[in-house]
C-alpha positions in Angstrom: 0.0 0.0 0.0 1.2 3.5 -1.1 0.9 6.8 1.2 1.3 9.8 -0.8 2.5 11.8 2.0 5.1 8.9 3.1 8.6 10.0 2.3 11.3 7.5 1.0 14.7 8.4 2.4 18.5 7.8 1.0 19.6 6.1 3.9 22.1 3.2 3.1 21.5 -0.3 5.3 21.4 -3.6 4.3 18.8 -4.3 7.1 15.8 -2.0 6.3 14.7 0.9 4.4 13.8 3.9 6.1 10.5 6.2 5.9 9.7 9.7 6.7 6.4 9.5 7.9 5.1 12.1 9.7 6.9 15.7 11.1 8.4 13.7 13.8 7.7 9.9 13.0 10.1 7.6 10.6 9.8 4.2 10.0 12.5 1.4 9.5 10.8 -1.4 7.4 13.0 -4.5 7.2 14.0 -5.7 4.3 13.1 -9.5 3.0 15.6 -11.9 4.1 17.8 -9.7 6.6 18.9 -10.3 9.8 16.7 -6.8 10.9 14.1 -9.3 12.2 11.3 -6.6 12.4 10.6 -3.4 12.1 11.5 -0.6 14.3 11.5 3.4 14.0 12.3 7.1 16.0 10.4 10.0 17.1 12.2 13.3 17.4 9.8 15.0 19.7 12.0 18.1 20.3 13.6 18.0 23.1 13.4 13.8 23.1 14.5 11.5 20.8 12.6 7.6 20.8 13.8 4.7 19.4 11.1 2.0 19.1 12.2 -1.2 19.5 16.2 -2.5 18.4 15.9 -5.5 16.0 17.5 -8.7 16.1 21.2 -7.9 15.8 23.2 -5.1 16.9 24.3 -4.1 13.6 21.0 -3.5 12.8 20.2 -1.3 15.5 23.2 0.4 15.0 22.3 1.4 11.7 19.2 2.7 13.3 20.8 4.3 16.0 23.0 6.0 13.0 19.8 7.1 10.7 17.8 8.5 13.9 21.4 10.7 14.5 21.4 11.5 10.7 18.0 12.7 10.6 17.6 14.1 13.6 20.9 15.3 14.9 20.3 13.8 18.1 21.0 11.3 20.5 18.6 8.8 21.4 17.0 9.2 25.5 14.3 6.7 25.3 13.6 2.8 23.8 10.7 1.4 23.9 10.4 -2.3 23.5 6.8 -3.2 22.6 7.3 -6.6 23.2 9.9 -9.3 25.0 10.6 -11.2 21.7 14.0 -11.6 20.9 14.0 -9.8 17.1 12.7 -6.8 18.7 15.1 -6.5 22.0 18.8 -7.8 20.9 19.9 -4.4 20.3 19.3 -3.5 23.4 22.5 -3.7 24.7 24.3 -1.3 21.7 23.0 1.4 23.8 24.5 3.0 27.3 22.6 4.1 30.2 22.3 7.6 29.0 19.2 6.2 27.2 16.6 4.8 29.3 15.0 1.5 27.8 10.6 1.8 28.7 8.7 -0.9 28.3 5.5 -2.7 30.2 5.8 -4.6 33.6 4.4 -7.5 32.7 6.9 -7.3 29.1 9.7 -7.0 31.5 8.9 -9.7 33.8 8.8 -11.9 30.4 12.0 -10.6 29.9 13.8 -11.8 32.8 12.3 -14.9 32.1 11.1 -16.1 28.7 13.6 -13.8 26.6 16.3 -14.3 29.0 16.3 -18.7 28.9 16.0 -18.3 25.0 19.2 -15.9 25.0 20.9 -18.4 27.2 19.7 -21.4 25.1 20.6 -19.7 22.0 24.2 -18.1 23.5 24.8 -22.2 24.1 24.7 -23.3 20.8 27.6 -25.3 20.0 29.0 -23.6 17.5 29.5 -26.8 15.1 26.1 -27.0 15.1 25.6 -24.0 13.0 27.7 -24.9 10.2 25.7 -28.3 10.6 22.0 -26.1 9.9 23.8 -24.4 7.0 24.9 -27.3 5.4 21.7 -28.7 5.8 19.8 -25.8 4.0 21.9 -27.4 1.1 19.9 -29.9 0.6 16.9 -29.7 2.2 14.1 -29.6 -0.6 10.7 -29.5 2.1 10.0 -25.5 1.8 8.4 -25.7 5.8 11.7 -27.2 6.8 14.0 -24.4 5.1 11.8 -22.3 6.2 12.3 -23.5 9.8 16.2 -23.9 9.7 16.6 -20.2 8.0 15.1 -18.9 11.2 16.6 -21.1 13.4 20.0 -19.5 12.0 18.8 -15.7 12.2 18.1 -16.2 16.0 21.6 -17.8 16.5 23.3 -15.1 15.0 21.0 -12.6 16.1 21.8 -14.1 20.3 25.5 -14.1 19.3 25.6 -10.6 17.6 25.7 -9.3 21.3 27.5 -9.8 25.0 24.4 -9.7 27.1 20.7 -9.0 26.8 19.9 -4.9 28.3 16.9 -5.0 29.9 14.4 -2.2 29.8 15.2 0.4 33.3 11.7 2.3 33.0 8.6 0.7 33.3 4.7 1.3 33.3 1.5 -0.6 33.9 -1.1 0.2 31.6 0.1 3.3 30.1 2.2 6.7 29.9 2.9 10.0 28.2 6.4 10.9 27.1 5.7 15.0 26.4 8.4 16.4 24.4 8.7 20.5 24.1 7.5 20.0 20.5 5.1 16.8 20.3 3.5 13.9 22.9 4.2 10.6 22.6 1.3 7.8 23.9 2.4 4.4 25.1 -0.3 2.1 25.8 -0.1 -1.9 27.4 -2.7 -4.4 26.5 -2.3 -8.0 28.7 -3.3 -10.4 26.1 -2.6 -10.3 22.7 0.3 -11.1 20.7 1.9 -11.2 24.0 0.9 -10.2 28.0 2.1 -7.0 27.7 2.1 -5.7 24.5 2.8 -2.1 24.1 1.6 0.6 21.2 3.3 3.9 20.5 0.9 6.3 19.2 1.3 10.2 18.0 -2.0 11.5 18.2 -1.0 15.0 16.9 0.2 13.1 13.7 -2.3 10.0 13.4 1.5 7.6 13.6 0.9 4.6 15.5 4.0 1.9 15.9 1.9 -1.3 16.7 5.1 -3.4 17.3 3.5 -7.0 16.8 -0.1 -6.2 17.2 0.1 -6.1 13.5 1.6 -8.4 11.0 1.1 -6.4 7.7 -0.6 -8.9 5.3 1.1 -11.8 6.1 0.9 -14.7 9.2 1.1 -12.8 12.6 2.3 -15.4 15.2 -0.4 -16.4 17.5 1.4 -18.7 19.7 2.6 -16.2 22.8 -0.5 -14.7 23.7 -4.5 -14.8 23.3 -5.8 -15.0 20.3 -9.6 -14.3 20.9 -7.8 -11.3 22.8 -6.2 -10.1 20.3 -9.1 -9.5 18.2 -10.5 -7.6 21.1 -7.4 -5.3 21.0 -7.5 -4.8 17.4 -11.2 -3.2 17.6 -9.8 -1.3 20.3 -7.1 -0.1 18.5 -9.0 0.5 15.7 -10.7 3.0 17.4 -7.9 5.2 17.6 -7.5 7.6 14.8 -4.3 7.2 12.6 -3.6 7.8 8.8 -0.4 4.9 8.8 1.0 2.2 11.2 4.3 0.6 11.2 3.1 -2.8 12.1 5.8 -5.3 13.8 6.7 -7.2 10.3 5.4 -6.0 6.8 4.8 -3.2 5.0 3.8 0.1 6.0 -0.3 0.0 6.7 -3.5 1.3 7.1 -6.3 0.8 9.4 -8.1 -1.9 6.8 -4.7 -4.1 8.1 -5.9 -4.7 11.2 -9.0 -5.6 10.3 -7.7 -8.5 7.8 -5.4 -9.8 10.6 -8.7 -9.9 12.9 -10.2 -11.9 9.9 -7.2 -14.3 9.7 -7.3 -14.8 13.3 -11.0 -15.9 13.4 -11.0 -17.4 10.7 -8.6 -19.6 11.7 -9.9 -21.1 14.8 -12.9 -21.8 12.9 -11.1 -24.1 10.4 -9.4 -25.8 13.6 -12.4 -26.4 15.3 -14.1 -27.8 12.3 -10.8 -30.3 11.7 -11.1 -31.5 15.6 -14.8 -31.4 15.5 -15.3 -34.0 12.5 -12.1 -35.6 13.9 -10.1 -35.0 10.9 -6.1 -33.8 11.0 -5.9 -29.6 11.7 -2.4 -29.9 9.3 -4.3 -30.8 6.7 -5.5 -26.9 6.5 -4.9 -24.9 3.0 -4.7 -21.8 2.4 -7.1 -22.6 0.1 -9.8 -22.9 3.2 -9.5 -19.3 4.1 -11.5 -16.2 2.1 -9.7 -14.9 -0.9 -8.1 -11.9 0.4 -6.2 -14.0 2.6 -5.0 -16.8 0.4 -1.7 -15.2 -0.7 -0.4 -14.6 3.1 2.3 -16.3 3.5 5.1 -16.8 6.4 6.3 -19.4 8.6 4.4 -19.2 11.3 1.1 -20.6 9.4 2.2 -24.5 10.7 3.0 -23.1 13.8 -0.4 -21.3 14.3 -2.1 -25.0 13.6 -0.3 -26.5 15.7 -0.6 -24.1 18.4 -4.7 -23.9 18.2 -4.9 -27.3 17.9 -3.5 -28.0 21.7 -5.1 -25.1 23.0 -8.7 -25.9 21.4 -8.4 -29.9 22.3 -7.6 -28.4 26.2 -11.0 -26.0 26.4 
């Protein structure tokens, strides 16, 4: 999707391609196959500069770090993680304590924990073990299982692209204001989601909102760390709110409509699971074929794992 007042910028990165969105708003939009991981972006609010969220490597978020100083001649004060995954949080660490990291309480808490045994699992990896995947990519001709070792390998390298894991020094429970001399910044938690704690970062003045993973642009959205039926519910919330353009957690740029198709997606994907258990037939045996047209050409690895996820939660309730 096109937005004719969306600026494309000359800024040089293997990782992403960055957007001038708004006054104060710009976008990074990873590119396809880079070790970005996701999407992230920076606010220049006057007097406060915001980095949102710091990819899956540190060269990555250096390069951000480097096109937020570019474009705004500052230095950065504030992070904000939406989320404890480990694409959006590994360059964490590329930045000192000058600039405080914000995030939720309850993302923080999944920090310590979840994010923190996957690091450890990941920093553990013996070593021969990678060149094993990679040779294995060689040859491997089942397109789920490339898929599958391809990511394996971009969190491996992601983990070992940094020392240690920063974790966020600022927290919040449900939401807070960052007020800049120039603009206001919104941050907003929701408990169950993509994730417990999912945060938004939303310029009113501007009609920006940064959904982090609350919004996988046309494509998959993993389903598997949070609520699905509550994340519909938070997508009619957010829907609510008025913006002109998102920068959704993975994808393109987007508009409203976006969340609406994910909502779709969502539903209409625990339908097609509960049909498969009901009439006691195998849930991986799901097309995308099954699903309305719109939604057929969405495409990303996490459409086995979302099957297999629902499946064990559905046979549970």
């Amino acid at each position: 999707m096109s937005f004719n007042f969306v600026k494309k910028l000359d800024f040089e990165s293997e990782f992403f391609d960055l957007y001038k969105l708004s006054e104060s708003a710009y976008g990074a939009i990873a590119k396809e196959d880079s070790m970005m991981g996701s999407n992230a972006g920076f606010i220049d609010i006057g007097d406060y500069l915001i980095i949102i969220d710091t990819t899956l490597t540190a060269k990555a978020a250096e390069d951000l770090k480097q096109a937020s100083l570019q474009y705004t001649q500052k230095e950065p004060n504030f992070v904000v993680i939406t989320h404890y995954h480990m694409d959006h949080i590994i360059g964490n660490s590329i930045f000192d304590k000058s600039t405080q990291i914000i995030t939720s309480d309850r993302t923080l808490t999944n920090i310590r924990t979840e994010s923190k045994k996957s690091f450890d699992q990941f920093k553990d990896f013996d070593p021969d073990k990678i060149a094993d995947l990679e040779e294995s990519l060689k040859t491997e001709t089942i397109e789920e299982k490339i898929l599958d070792i391809q990511n394996d390998l971009r969190f491996l390298k992601g983990v070992r692209s940094v020392k240690f894991l920063r974790e966020p020094n600022l927290t919040f429970k449900n939401g807070c204001i960052i007020h800049g001399d120039k603009k206001s910044v919104h941050l907003q938690s929701f408990k169950k989601a993509h994730t417990d704690g999912d945060v938004m970062v939303y310029i009113p003045e501007e009609k920006v909102l940064f959904a982090g993973d609350l919004l996988f642009a046309n494509r998959d959205p993993w389903i598997g760390s949070g609520d699905p039926e509550g994340w519909v519910s938070v997508n009619d919330e957010l829907m609510k709110l008025d913006f002109k353009i998102t920068v959704p957690g993975h994808g393109d740029l987007a508009s409203k409509k976006t969340f609406s198709l994910e909502s779709k997606y969502i539903k209409e994907l625990i339908e097609l699971v509960k049909n498969k258990i009901n009439i006691g037939e195998d849930s991986t045996q799901i097309k995308r074929e099954d699903f309305s047209k719109e939604l057929q050409s969405w495409n990303s690895i996490c459409f086995g794992w979302n099957i297999n996820f629902l499946a064990e939660l559905l046979k549970k309730s």
